[in-house]
N, CA and C atoms as a LAMMPS dump frame, in Angstrom:
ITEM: TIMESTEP
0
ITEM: NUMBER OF ATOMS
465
ITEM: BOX BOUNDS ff ff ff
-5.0000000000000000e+02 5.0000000000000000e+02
-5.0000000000000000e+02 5.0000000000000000e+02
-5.0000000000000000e+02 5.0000000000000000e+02
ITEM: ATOMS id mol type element x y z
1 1 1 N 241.579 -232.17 -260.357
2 1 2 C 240.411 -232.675 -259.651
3 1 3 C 239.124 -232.218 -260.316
4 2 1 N 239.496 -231.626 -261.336
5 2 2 C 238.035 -230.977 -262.125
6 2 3 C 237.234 -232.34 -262.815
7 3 1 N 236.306 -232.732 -262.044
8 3 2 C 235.419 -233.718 -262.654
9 3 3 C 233.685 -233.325 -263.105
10 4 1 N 233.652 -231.969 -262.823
11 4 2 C 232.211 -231.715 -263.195
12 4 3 C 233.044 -230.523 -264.188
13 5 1 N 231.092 -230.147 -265.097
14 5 2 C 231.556 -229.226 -265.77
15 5 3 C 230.002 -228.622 -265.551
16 6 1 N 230.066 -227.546 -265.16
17 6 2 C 228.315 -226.643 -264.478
18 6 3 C 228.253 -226.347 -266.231
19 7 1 N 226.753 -226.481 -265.792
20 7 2 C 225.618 -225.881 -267.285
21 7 3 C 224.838 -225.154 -266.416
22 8 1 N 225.026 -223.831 -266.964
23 8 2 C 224.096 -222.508 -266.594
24 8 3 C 222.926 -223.237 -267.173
25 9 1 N 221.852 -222.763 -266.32
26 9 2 C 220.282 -222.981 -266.227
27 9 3 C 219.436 -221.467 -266.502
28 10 1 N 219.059 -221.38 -267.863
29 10 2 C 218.213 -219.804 -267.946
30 10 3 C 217.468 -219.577 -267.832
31 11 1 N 216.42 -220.619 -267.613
32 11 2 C 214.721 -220.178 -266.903
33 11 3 C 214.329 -221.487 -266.035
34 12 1 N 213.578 -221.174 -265.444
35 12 2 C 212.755 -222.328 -264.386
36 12 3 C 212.169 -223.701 -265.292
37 13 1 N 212.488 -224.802 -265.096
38 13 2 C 211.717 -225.983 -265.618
39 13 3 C 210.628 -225.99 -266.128
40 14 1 N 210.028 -226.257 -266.958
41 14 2 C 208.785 -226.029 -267.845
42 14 3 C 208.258 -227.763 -267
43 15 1 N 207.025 -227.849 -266.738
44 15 2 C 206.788 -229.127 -267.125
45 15 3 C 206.743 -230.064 -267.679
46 16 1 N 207.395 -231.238 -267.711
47 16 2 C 208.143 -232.604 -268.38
48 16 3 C 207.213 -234.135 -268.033
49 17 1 N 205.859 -233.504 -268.702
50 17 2 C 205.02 -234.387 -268.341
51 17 3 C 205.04 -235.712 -269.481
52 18 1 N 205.206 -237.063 -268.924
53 18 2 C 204.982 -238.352 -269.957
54 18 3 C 204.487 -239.156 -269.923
55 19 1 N 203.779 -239.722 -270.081
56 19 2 C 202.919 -241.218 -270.062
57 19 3 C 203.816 -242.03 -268.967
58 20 1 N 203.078 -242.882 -268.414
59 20 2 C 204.018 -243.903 -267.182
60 20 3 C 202.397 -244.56 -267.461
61 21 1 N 202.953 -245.934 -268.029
62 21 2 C 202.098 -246.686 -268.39
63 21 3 C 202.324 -247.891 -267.106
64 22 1 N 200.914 -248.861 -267.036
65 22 2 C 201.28 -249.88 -265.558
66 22 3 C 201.596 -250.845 -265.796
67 23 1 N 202.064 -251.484 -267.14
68 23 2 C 202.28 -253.007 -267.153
69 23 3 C 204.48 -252.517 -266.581
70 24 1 N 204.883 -253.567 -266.494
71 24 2 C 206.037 -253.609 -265.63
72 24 3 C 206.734 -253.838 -267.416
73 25 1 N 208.315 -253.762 -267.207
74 25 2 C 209.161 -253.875 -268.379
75 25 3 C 210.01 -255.021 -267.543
76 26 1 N 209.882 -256.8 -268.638
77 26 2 C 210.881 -257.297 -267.992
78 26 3 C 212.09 -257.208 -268.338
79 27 1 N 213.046 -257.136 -267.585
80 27 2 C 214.656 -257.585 -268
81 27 3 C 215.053 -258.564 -269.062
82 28 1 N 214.125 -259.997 -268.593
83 28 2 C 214.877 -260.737 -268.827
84 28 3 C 213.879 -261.067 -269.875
85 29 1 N 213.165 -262.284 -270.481
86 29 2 C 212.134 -262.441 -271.491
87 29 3 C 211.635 -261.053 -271.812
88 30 1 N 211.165 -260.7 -272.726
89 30 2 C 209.962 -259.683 -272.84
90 30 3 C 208.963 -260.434 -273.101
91 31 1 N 207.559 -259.969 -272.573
92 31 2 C 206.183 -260.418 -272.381
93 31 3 C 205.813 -258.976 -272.918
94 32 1 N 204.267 -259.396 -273.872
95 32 2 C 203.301 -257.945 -274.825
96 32 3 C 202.916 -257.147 -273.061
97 33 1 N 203.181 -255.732 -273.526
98 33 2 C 202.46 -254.733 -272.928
99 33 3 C 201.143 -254.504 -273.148
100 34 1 N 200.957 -253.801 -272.121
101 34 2 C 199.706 -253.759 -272.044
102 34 3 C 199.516 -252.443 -272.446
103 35 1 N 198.18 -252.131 -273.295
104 35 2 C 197.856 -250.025 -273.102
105 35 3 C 197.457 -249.591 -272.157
106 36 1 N 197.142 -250.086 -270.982
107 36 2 C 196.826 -248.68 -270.224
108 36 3 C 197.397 -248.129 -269.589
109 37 1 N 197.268 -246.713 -269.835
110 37 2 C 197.739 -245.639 -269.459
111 37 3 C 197.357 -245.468 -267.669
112 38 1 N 198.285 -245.474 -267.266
113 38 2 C 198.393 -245.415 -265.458
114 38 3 C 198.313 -243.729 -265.241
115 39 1 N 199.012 -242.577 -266.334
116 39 2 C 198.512 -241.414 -266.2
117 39 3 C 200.159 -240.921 -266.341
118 40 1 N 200.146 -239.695 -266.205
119 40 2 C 201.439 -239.107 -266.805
120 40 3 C 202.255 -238.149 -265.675
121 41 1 N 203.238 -238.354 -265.965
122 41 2 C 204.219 -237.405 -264.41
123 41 3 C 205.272 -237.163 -264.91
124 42 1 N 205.435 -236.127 -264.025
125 42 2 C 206.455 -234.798 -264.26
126 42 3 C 207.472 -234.79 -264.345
127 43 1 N 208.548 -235.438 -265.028
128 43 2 C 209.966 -235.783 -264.92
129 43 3 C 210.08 -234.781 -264.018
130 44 1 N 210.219 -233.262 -263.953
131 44 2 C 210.834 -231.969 -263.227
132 44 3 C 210.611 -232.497 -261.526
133 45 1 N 209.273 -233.274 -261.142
134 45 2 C 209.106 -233.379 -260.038
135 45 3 C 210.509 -234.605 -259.34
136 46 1 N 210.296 -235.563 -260.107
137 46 2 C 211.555 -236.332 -259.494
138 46 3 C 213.211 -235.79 -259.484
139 47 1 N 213.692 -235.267 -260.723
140 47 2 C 215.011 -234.845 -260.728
141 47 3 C 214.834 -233.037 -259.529
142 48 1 N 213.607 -232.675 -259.73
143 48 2 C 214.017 -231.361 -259.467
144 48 3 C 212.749 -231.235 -258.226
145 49 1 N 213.069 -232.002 -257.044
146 49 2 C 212.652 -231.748 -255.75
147 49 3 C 212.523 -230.242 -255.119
148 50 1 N 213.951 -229.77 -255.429
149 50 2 C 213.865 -228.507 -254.447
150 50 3 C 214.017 -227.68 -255.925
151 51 1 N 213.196 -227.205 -256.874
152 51 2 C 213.622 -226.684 -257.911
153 51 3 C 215.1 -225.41 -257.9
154 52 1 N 214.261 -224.158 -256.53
155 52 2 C 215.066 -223.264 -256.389
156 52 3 C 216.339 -223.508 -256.491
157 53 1 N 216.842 -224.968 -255.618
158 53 2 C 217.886 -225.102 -255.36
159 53 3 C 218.775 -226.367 -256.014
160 54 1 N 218.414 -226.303 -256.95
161 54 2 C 218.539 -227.839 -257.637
162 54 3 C 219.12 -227.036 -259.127
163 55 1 N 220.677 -228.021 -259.253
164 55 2 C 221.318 -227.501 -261.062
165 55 3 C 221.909 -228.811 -261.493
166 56 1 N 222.273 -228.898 -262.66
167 56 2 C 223.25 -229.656 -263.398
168 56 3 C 224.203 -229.61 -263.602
169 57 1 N 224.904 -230.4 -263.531
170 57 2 C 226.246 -230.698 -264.209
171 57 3 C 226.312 -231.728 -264.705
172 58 1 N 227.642 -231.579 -265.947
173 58 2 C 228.146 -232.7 -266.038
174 58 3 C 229.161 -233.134 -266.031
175 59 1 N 229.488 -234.738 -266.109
176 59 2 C 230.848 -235.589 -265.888
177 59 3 C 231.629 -235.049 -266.374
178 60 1 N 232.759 -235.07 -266.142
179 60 2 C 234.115 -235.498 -266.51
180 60 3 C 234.928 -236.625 -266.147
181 61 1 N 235.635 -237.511 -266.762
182 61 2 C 236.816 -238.168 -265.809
183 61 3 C 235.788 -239.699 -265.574
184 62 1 N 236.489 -240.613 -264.942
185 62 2 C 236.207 -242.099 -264.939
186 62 3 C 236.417 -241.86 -263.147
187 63 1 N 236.438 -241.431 -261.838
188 63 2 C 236.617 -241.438 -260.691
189 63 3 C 235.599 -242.015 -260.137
190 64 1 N 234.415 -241.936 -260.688
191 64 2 C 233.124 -242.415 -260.047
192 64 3 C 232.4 -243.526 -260.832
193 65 1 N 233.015 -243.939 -261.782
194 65 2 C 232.854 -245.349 -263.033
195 65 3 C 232.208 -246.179 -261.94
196 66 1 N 232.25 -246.659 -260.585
197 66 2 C 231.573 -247.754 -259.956
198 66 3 C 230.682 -247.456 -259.131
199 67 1 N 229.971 -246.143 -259.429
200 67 2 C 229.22 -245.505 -259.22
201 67 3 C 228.225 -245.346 -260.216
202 68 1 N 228.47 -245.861 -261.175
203 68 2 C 227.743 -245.777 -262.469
204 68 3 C 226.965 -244.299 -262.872
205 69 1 N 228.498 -243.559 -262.744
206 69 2 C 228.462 -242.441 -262.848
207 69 3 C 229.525 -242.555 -264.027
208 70 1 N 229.443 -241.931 -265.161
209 70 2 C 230.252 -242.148 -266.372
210 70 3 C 230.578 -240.142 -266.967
211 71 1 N 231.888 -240.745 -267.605
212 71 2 C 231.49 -238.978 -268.211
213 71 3 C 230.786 -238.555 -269.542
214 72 1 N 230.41 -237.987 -269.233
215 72 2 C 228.907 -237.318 -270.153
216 72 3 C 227.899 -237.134 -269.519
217 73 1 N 227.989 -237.905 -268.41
218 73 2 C 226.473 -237.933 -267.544
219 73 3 C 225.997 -236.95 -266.937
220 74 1 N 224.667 -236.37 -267.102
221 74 2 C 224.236 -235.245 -265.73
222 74 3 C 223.918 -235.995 -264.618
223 75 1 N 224.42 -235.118 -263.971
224 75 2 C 223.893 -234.95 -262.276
225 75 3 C 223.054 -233.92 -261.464
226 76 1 N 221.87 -234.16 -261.441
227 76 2 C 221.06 -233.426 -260.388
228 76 3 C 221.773 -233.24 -259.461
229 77 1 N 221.66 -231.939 -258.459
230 77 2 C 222.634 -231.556 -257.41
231 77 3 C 221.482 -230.455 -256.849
232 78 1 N 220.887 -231.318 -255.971
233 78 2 C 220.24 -230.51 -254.584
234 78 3 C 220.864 -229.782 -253.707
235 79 1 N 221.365 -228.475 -254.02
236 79 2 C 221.624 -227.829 -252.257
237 79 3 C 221.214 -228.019 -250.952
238 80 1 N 219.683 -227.959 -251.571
239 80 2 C 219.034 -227.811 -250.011
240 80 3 C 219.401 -228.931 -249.275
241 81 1 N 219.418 -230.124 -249.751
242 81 2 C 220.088 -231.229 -249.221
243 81 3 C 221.201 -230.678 -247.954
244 82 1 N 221.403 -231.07 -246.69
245 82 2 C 222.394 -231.512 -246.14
246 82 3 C 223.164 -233.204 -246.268
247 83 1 N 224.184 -232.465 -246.816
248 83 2 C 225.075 -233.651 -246.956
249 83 3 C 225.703 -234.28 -245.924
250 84 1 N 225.69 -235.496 -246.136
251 84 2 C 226.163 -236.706 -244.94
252 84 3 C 226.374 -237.84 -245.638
253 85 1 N 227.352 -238.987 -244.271
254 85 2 C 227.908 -240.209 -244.784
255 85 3 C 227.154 -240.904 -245.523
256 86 1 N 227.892 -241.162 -246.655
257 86 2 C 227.364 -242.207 -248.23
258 86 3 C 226.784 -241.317 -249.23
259 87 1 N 226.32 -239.895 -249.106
260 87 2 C 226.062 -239.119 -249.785
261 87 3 C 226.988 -238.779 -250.801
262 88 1 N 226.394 -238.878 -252.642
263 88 2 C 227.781 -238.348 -253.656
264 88 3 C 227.406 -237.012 -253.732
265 89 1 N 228.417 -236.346 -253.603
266 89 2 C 228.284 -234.605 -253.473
267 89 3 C 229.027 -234.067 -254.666
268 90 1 N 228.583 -232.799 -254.795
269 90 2 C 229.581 -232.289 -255.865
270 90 3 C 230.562 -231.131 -254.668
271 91 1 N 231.829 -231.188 -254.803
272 91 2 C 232.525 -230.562 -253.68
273 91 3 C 233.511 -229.696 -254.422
274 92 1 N 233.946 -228.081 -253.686
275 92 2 C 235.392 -227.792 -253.995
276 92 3 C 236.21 -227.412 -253.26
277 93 1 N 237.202 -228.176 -253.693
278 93 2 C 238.417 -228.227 -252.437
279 93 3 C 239.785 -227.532 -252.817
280 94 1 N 239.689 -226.091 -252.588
281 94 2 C 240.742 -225.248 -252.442
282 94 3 C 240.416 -224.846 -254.563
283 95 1 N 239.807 -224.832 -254.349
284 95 2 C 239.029 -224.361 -255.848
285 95 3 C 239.118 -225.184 -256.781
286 96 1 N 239.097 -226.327 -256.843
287 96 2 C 238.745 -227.432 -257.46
288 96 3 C 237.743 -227.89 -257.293
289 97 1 N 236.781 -228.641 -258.217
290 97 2 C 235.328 -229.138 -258.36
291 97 3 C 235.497 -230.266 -258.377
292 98 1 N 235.216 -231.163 -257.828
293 98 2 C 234.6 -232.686 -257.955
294 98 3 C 233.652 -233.367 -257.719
295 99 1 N 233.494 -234.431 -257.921
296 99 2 C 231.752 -235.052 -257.698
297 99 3 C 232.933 -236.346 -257.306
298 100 1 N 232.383 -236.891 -255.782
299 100 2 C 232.584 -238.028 -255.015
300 100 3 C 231.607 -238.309 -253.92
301 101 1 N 232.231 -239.698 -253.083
302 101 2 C 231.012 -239.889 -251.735
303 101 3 C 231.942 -239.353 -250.949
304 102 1 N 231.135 -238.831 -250.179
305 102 2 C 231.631 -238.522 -248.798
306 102 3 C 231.14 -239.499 -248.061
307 103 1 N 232.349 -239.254 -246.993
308 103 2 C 232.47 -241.032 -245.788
309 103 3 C 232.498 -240.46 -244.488
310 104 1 N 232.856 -240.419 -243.872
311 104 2 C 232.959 -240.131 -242.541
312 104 3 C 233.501 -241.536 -242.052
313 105 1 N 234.618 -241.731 -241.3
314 105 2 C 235.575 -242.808 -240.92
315 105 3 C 236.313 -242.459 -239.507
316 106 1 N 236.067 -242.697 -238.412
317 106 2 C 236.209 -241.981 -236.71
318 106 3 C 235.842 -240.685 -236.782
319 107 1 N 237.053 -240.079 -236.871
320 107 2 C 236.791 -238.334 -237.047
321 107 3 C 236.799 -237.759 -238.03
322 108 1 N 237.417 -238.123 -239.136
323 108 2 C 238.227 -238.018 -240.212
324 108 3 C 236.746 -238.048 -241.61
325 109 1 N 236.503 -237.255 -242.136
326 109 2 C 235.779 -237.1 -243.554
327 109 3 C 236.968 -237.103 -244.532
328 110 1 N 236.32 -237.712 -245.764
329 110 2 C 236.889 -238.24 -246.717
330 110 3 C 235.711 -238.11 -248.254
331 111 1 N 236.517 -237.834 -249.326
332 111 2 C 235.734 -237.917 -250.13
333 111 3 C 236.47 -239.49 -251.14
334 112 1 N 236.047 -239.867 -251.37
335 112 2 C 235.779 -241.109 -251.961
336 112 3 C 235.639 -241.375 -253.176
337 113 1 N 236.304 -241.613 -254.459
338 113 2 C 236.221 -241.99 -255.618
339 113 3 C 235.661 -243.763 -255.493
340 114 1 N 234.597 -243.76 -257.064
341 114 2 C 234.038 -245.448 -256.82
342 114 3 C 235.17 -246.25 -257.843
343 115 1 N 236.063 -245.47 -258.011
344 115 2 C 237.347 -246.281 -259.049
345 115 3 C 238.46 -246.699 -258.417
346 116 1 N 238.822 -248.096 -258.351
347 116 2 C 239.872 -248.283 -257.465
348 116 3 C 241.309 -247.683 -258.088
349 117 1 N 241.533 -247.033 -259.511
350 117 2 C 242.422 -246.182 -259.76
351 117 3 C 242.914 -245.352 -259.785
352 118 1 N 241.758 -244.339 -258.826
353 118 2 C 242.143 -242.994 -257.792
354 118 3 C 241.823 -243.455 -256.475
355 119 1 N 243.043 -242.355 -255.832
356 119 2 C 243.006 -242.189 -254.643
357 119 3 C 241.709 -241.337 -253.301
358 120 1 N 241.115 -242.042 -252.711
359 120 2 C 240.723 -241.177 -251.522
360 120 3 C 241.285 -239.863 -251.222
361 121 1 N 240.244 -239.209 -251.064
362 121 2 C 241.495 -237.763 -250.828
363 121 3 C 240.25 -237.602 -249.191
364 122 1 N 241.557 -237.006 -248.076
365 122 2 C 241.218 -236.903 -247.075
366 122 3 C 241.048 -235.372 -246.632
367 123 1 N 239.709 -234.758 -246.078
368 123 2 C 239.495 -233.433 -245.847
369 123 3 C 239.981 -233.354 -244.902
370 124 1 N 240.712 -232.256 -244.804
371 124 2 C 242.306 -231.548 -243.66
372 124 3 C 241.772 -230.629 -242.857
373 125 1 N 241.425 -230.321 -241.321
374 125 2 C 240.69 -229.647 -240.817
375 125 3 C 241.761 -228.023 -241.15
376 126 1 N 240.739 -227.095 -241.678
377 126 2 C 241.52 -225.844 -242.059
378 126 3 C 241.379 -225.304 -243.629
379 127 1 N 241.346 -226.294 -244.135
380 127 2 C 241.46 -226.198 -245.947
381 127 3 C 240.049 -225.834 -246.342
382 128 1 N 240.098 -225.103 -247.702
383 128 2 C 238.713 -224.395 -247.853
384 128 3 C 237.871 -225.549 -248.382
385 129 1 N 237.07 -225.898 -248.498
386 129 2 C 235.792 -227.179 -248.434
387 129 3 C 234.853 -226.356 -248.602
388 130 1 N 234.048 -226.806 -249.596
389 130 2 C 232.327 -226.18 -250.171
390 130 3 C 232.009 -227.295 -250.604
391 131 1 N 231.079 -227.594 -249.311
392 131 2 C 229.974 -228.336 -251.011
393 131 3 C 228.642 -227.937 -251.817
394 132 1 N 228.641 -227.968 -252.647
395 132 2 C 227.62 -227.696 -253.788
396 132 3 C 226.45 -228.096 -253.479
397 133 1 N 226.173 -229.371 -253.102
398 133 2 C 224.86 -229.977 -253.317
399 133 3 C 225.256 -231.624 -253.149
400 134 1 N 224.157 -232.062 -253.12
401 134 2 C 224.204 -233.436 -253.01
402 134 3 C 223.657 -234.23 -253.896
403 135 1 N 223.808 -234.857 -254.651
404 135 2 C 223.583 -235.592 -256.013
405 135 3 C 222.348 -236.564 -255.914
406 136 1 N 221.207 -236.152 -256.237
407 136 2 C 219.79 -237.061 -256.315
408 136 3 C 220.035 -237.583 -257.701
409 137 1 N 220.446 -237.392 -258.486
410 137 2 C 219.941 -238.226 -259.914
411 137 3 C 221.018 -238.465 -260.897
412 138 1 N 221.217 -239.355 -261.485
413 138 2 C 222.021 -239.597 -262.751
414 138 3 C 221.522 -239.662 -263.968
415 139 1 N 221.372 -238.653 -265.139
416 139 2 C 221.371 -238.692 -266.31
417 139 3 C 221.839 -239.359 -267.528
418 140 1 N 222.364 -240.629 -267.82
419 140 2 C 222.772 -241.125 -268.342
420 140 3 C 222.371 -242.025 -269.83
421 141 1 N 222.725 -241.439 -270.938
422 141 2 C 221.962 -241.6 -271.915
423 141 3 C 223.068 -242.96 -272.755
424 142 1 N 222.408 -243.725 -273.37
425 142 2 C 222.003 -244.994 -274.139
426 142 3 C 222.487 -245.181 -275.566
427 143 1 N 222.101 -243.808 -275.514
428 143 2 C 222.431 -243.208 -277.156
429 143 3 C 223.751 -241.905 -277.548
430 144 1 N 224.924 -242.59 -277.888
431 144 2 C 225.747 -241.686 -277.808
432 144 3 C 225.924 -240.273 -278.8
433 145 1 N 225.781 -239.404 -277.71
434 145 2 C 225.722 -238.154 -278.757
435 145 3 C 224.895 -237.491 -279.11
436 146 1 N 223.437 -237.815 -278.866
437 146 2 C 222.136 -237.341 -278.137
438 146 3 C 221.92 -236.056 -277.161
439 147 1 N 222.703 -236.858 -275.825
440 147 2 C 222.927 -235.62 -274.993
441 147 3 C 223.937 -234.722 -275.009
442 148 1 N 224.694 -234.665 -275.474
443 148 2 C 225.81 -233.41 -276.093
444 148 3 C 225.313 -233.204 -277.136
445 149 1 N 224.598 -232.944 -278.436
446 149 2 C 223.696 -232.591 -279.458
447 149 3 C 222.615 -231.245 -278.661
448 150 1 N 221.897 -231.99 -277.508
449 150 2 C 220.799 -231.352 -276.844
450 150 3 C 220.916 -230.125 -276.285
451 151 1 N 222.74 -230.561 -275.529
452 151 2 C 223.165 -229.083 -274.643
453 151 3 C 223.819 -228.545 -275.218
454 152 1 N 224.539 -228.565 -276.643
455 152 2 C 225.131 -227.572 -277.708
456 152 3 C 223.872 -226.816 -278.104
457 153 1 N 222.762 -226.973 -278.344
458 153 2 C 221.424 -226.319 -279.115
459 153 3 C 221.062 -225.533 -277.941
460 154 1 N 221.218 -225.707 -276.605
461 154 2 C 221.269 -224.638 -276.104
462 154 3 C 221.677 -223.396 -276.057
463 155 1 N 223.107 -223.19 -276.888
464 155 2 C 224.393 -222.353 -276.445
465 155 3 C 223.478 -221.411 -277.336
């Protein structure tokens, strides 16, 4: 059930300030941009709400593929968050780590894979259950090998 893999965090977020320009990006045609600058913001503020309580991980495993959650990907994971139905959590169950939704279905909680090639696994009143945090953000990069390059130069 090991689908995350934690990356120790060694100092507090530096500010991750970038241009956020106002003309819109279309999908479909592209139309010329425009220059002006709308002003610049803090990546740290969106992924990292509750900083104190806010870490990364990343994927493992295809369980959450329809979730467009892939492996390689980080995941922001808010503690402070209370977790609830439709929420993807990172959870461990009897010392196993995973990242799924939690459901709630009559009485019965459930964590939830978005791959119809795993199974639902159903939480058993009694069994040890932690959850981690609750998943605000997906990291998912474009360019393969980029973001594993980035978090090896950490080590």
């Amino acid at each position: 059930m090991y689908d995350v893999l934690l990356i120790p965090v060694r100092e507090a977020p530096m500010p991750a300030c970038l241009p956020v320009f106002s003309c819109r990006v279309a999908a479909g045609f592209p139309s010329p941009a425009t220059d002006e600058l709308e002003g610049l913001f803090d990546l740290n503020r969106l992924l990292f709400r509750h900083p104190d309580a806010t870490y990364l991980v990343r994927v493992m495993g295809e369980s959450m593929s329809g979730a467009e959650i892939h492996p390689g990907d980080l995941l922001a994971v808010d503690k402070h968050l209370e977790a609830d139905h439709g929420h993807i959590v990172v959870a461990v169950v009897e010392g196993d780590c995973t990242v799924k939704r939690l459901e709630r279905r009559g009485e019965a909680w459930w964590l939830m894979p978005a791959n119809p090639a795993f199974a639902p696994y159903r939480i058993q009143t009694g069994e040890e259950l932690h959850i981690w945090g609750v998943v605000t953000h997906v990291v998912h990069e474009l360019i393969p090998g980029k973001l594993t390059a980035l978090l090896h130069s950490r080590d």
